[in-house]
Backbone as XML, in Angstrom:
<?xml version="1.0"?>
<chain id="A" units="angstrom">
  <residue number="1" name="UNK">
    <atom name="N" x="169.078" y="26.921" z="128.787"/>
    <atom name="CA" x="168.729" y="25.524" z="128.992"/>
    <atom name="C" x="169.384" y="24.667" z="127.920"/>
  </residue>
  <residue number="2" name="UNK">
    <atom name="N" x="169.681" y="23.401" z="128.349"/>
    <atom name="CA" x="170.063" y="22.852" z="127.519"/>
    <atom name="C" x="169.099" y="21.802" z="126.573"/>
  </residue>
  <residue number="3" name="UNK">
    <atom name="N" x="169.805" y="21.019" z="125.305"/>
    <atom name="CA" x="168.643" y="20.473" z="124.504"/>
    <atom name="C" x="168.011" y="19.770" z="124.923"/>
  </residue>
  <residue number="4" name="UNK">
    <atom name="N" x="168.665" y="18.369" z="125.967"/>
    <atom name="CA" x="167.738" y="17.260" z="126.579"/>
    <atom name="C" x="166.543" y="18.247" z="127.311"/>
  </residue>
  <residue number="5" name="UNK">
    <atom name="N" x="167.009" y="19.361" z="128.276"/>
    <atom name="CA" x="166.357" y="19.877" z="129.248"/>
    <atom name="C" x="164.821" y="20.474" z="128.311"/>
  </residue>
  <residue number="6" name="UNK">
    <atom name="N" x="165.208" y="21.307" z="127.262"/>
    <atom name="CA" x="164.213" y="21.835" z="126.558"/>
    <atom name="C" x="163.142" y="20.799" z="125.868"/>
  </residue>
  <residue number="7" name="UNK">
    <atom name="N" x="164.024" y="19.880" z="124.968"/>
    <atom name="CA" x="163.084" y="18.961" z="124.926"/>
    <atom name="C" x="162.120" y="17.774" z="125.307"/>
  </residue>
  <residue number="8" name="UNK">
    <atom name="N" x="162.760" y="17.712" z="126.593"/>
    <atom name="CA" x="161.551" y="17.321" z="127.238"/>
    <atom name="C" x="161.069" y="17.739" z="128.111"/>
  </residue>
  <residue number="9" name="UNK">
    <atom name="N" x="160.915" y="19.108" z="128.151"/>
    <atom name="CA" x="160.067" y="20.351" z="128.782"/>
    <atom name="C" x="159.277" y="20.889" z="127.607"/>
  </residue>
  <residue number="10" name="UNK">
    <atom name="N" x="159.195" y="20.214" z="126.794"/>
    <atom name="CA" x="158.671" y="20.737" z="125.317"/>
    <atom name="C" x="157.906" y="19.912" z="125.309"/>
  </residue>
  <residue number="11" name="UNK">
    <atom name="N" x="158.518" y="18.470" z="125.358"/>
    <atom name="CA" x="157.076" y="16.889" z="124.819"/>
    <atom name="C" x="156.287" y="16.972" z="126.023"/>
  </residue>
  <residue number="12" name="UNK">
    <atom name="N" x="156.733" y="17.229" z="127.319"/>
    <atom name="CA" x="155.846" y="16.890" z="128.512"/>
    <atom name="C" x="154.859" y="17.918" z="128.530"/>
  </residue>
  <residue number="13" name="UNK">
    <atom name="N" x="155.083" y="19.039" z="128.166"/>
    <atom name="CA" x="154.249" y="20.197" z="128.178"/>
    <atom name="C" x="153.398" y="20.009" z="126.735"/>
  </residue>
  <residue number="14" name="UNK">
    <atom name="N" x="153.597" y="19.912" z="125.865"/>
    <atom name="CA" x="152.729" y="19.600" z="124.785"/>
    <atom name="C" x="151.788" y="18.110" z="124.716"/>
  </residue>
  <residue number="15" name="UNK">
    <atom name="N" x="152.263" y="17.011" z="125.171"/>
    <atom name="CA" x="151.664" y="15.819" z="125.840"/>
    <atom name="C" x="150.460" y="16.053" z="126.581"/>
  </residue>
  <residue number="16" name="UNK">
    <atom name="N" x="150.891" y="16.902" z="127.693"/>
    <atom name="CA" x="150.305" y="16.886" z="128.198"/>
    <atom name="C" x="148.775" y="17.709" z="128.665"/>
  </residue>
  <residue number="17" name="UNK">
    <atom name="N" x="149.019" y="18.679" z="127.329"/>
    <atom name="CA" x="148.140" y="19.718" z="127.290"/>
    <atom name="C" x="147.272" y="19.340" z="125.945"/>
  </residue>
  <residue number="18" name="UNK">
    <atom name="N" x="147.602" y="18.441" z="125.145"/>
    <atom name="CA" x="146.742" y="17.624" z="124.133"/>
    <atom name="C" x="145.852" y="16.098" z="124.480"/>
  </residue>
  <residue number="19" name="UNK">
    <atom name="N" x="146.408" y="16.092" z="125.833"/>
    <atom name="CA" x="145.347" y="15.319" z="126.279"/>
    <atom name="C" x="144.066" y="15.617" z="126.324"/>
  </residue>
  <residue number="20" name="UNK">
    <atom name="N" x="143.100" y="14.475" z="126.341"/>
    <atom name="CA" x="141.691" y="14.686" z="126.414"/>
    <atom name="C" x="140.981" y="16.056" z="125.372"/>
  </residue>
  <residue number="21" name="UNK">
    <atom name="N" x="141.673" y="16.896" z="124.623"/>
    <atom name="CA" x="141.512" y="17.574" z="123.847"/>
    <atom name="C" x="140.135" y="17.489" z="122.783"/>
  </residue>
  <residue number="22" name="UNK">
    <atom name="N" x="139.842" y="18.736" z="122.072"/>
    <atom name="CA" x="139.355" y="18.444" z="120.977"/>
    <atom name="C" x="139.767" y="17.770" z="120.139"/>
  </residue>
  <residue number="23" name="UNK">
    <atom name="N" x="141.136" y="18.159" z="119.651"/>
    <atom name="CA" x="141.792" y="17.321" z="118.702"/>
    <atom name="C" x="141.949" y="16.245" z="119.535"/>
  </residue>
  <residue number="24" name="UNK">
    <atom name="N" x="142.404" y="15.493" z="120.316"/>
    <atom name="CA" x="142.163" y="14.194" z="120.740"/>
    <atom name="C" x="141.065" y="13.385" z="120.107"/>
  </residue>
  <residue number="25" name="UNK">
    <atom name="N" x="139.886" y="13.975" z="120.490"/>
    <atom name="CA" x="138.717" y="13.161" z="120.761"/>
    <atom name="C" x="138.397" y="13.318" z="119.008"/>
  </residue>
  <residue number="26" name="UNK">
    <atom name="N" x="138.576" y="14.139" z="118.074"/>
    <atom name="CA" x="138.031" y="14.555" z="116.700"/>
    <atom name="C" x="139.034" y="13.356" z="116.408"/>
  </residue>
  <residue number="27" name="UNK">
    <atom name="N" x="140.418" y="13.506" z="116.603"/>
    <atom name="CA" x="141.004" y="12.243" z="115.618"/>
    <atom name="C" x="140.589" y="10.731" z="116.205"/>
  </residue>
  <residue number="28" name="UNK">
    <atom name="N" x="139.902" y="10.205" z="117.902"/>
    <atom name="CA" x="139.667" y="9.339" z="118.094"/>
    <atom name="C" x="138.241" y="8.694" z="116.894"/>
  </residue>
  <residue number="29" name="UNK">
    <atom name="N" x="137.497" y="10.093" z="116.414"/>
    <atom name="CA" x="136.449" y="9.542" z="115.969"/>
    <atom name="C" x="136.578" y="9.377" z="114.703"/>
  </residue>
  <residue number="30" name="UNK">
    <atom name="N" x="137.968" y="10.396" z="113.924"/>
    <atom name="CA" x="137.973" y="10.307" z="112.824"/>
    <atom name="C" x="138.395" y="9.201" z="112.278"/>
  </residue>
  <residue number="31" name="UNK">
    <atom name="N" x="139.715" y="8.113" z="113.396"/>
    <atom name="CA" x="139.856" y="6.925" z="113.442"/>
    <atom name="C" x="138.908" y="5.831" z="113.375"/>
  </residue>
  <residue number="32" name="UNK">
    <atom name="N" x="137.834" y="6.163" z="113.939"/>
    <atom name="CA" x="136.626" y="4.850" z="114.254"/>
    <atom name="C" x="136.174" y="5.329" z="113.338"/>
  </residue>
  <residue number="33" name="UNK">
    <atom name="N" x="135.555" y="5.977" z="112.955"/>
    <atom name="CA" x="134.430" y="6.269" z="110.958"/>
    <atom name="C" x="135.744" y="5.922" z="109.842"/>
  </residue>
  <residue number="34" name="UNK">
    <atom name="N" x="136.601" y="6.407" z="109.955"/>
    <atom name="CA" x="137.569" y="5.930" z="108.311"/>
    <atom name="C" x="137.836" y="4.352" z="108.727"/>
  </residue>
  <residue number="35" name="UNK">
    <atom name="N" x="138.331" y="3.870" z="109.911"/>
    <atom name="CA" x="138.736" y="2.492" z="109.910"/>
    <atom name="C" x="140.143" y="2.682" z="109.050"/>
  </residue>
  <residue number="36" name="UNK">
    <atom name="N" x="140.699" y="3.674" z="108.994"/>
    <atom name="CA" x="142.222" y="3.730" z="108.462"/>
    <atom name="C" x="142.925" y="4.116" z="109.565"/>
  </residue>
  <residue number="37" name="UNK">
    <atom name="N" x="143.317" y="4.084" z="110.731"/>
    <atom name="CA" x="144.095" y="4.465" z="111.835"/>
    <atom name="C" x="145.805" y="5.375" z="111.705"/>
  </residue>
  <residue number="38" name="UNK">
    <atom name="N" x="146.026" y="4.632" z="110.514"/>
    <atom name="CA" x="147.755" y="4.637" z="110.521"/>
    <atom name="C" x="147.170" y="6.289" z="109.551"/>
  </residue>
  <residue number="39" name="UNK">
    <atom name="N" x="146.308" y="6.529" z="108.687"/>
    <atom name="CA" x="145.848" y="8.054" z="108.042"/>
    <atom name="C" x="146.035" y="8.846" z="109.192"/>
  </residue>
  <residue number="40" name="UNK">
    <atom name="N" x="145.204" y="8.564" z="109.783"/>
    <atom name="CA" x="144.377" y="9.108" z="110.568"/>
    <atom name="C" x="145.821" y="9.893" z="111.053"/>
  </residue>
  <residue number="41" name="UNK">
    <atom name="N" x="146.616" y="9.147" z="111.753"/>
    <atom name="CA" x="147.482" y="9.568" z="112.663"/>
    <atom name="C" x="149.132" y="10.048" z="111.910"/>
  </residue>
  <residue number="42" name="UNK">
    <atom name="N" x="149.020" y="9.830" z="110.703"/>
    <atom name="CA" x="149.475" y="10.595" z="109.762"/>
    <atom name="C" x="149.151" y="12.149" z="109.302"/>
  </residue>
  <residue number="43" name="UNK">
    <atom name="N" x="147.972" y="12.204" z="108.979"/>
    <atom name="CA" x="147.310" y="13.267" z="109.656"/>
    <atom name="C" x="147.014" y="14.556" z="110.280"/>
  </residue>
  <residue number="44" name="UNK">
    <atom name="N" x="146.556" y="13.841" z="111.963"/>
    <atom name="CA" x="147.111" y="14.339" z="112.948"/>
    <atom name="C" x="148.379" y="14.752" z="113.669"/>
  </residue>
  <residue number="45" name="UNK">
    <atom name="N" x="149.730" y="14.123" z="112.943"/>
    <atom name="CA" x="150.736" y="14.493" z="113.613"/>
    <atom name="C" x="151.556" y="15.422" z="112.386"/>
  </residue>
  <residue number="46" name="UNK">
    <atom name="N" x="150.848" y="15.685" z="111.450"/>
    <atom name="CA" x="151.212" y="17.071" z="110.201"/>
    <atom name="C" x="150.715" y="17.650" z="110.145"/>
  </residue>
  <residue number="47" name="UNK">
    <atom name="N" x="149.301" y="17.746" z="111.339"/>
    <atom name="CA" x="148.781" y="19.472" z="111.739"/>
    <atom name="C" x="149.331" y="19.347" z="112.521"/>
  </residue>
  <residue number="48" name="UNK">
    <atom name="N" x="149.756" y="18.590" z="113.846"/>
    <atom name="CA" x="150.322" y="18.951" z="115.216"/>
    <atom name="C" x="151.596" y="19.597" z="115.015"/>
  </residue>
  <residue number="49" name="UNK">
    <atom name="N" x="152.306" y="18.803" z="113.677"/>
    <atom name="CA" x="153.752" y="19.466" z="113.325"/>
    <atom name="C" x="153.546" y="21.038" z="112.682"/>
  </residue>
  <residue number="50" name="UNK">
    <atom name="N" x="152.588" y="21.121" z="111.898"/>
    <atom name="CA" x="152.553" y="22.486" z="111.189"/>
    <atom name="C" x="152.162" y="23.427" z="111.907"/>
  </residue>
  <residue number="51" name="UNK">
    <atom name="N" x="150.815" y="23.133" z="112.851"/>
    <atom name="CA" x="150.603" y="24.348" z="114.133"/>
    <atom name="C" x="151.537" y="24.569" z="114.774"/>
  </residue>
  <residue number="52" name="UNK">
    <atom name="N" x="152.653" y="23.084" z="115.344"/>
    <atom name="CA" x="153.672" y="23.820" z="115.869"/>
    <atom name="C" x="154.767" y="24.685" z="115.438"/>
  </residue>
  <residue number="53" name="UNK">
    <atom name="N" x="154.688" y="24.437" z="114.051"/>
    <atom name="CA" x="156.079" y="25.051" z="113.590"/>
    <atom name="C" x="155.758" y="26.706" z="113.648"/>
  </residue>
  <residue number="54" name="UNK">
    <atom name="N" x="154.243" y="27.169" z="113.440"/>
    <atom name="CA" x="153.413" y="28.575" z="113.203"/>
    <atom name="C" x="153.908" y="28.648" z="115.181"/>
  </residue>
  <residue number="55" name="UNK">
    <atom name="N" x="153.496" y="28.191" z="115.652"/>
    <atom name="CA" x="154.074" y="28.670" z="116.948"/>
    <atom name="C" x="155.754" y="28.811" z="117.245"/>
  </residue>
  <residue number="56" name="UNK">
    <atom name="N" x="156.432" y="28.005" z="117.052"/>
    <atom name="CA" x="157.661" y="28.265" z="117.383"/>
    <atom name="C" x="157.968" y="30.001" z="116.017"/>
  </residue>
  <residue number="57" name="UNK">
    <atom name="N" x="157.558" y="29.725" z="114.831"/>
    <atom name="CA" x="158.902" y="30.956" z="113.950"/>
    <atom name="C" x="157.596" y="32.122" z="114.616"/>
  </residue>
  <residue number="58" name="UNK">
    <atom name="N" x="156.506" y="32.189" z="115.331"/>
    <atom name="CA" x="155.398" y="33.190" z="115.607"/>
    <atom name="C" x="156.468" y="33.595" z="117.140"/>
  </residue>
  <residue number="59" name="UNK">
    <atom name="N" x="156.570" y="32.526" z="118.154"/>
    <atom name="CA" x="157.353" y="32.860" z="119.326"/>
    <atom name="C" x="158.869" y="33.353" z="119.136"/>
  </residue>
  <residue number="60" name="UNK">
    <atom name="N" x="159.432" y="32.830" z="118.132"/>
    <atom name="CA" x="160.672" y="33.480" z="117.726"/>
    <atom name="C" x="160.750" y="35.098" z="117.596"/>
  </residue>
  <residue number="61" name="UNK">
    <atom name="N" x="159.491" y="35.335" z="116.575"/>
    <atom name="CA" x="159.661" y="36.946" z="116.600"/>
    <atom name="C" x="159.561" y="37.274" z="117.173"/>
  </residue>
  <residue number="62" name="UNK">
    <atom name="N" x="158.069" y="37.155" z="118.354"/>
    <atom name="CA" x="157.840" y="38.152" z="119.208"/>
    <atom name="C" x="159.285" y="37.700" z="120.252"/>
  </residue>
  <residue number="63" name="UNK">
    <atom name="N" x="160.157" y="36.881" z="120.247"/>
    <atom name="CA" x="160.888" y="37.125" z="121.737"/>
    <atom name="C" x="161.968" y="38.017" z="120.572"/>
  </residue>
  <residue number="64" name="UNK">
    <atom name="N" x="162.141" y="38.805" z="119.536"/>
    <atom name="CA" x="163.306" y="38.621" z="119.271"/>
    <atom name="C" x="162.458" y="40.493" z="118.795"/>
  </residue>
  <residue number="65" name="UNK">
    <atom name="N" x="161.138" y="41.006" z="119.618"/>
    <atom name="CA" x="160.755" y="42.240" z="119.570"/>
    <atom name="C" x="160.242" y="42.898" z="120.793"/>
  </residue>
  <residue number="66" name="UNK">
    <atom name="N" x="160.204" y="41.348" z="121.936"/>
    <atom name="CA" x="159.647" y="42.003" z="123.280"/>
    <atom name="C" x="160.433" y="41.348" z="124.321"/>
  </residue>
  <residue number="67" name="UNK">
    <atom name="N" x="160.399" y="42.374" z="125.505"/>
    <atom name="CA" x="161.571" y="41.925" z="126.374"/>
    <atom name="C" x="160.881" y="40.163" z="126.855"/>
  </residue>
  <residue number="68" name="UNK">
    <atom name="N" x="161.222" y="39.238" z="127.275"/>
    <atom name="CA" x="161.187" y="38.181" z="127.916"/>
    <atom name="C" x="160.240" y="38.094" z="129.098"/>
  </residue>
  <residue number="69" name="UNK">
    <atom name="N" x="160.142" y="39.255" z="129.787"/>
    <atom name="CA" x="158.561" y="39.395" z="130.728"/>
    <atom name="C" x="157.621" y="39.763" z="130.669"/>
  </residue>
  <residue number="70" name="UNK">
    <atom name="N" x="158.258" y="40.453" z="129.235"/>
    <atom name="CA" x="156.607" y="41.020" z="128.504"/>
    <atom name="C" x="155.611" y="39.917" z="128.100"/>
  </residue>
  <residue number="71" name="UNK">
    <atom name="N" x="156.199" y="39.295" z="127.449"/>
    <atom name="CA" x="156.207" y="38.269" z="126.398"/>
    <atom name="C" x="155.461" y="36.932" z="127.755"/>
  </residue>
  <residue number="72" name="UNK">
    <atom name="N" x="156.235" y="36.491" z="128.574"/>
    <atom name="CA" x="155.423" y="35.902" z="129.376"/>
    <atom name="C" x="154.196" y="36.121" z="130.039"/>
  </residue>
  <residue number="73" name="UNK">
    <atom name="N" x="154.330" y="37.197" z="130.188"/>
    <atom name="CA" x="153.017" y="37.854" z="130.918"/>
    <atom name="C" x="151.671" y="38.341" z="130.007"/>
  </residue>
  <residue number="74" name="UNK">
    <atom name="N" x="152.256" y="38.293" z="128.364"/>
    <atom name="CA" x="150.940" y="37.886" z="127.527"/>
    <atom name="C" x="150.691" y="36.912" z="127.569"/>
  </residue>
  <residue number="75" name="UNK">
    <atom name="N" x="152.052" y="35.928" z="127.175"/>
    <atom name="CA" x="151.622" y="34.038" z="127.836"/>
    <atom name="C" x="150.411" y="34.160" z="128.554"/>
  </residue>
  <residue number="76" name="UNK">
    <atom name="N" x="150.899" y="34.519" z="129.583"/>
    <atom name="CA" x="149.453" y="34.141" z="130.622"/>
    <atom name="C" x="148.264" y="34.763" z="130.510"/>
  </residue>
  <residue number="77" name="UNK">
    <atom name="N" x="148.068" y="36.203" z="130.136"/>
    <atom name="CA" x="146.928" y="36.182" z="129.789"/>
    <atom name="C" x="146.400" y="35.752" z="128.696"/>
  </residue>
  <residue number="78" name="UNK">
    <atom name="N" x="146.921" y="35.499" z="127.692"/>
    <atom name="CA" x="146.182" y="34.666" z="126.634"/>
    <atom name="C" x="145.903" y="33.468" z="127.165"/>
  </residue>
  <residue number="79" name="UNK">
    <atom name="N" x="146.399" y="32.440" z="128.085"/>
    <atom name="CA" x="146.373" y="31.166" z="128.744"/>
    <atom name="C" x="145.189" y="31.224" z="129.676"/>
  </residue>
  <residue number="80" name="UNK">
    <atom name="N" x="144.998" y="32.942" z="130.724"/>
    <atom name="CA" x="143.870" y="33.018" z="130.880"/>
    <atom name="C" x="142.735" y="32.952" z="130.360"/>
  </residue>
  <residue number="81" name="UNK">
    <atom name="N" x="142.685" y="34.084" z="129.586"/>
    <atom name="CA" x="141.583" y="34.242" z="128.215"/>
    <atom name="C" x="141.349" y="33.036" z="127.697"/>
  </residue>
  <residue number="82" name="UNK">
    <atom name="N" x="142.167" y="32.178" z="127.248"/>
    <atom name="CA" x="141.558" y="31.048" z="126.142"/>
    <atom name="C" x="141.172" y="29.993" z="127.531"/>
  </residue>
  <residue number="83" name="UNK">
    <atom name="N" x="141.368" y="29.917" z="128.639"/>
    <atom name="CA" x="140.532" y="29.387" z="129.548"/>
    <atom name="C" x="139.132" y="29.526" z="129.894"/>
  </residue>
  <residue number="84" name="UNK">
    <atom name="N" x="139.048" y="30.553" z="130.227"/>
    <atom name="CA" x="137.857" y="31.126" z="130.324"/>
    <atom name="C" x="136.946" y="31.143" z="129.269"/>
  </residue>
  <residue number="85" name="UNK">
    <atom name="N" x="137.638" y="31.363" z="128.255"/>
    <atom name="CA" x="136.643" y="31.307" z="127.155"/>
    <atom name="C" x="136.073" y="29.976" z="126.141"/>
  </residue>
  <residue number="86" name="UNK">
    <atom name="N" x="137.263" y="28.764" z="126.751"/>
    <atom name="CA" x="136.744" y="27.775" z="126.356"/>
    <atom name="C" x="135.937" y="27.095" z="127.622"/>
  </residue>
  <residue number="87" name="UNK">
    <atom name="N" x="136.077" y="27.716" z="129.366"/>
    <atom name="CA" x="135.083" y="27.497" z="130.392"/>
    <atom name="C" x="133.551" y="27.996" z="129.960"/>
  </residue>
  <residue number="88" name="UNK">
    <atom name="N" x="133.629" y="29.133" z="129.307"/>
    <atom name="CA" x="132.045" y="29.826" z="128.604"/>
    <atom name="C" x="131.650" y="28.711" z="127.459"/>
  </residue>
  <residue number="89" name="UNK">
    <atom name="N" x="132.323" y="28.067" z="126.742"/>
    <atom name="CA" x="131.848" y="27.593" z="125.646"/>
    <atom name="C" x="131.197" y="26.271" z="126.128"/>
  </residue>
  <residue number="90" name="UNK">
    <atom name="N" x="131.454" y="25.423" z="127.344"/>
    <atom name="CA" x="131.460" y="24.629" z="127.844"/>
    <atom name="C" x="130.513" y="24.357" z="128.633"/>
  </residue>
  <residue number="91" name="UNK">
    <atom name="N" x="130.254" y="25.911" z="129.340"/>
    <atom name="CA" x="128.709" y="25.865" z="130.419"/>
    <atom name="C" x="127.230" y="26.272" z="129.025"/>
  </residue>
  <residue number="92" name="UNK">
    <atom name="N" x="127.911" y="26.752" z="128.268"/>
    <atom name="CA" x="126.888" y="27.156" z="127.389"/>
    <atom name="C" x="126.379" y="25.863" z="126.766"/>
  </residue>
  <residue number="93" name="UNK">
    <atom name="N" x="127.223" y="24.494" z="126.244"/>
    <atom name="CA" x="127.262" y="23.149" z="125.817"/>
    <atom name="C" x="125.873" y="22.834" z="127.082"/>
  </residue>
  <residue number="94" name="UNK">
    <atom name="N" x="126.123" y="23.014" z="127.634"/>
    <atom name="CA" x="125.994" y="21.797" z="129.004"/>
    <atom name="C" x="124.627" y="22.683" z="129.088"/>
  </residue>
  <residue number="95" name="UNK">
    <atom name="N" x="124.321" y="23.728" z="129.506"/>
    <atom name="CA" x="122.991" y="24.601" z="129.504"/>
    <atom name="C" x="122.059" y="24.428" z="128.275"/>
  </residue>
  <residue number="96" name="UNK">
    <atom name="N" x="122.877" y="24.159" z="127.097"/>
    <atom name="CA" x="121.559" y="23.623" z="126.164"/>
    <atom name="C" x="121.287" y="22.289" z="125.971"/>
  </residue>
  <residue number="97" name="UNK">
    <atom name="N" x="122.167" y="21.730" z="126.488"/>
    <atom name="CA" x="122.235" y="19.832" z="126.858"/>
    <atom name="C" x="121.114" y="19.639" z="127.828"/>
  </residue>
  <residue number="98" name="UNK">
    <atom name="N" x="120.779" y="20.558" z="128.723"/>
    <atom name="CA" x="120.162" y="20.206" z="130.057"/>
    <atom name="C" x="118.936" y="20.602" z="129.315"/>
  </residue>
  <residue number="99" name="UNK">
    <atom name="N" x="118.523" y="21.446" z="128.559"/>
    <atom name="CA" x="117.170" y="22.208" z="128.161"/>
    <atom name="C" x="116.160" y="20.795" z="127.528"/>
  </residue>
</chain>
């Protein structure tokens, strides 16, 4: 692929999967209690940069120790798993909300 192609198969996919988020909603509030906005989002975009960078040199190795379908096909089950398991964390929220 090429760079335009990757990178914005990179912002749209990361955009779009930090929506409505925890981290979303933690820096919306951390914004409204400090009343410093421009921190705030200073911040937030030097963990977003540092988690990402632990993901890209973390995805580097493993593609550069497992074949390319291996490697996707943990993708997905970890994509499963952390679904499901943030779906459990969520009915469990809501079940002691209702009590």
């Amino acid at each position: 692929m090429g760079f335009t192609t990757v990178l914005l198969t990179t912002f749209t996919t990361v955009f779009l999967a930090e929506l409505g988020d925890k981290t979303q909603l933690a820096t919306l509030l951390l914004s409204a209690q400090s009343g410093q906005p421009w921190v705030v989002f200073l911040g937030a975009a030097l963990a977003l940069i540092s988690s990402s960078l632990v993901g890209v040199l973390v995805g580097r190795w493993l593609a550069g120790i497992l074949p390319p379908e291996r490697l996707q096909k943990m993708a997905g089950v970890l994509m499963v798993g952390l679904g499901l398991w943030l779906g459990l964390q969520a009915t469990q929220s809501l079940l002691i909300a209702s009590q």
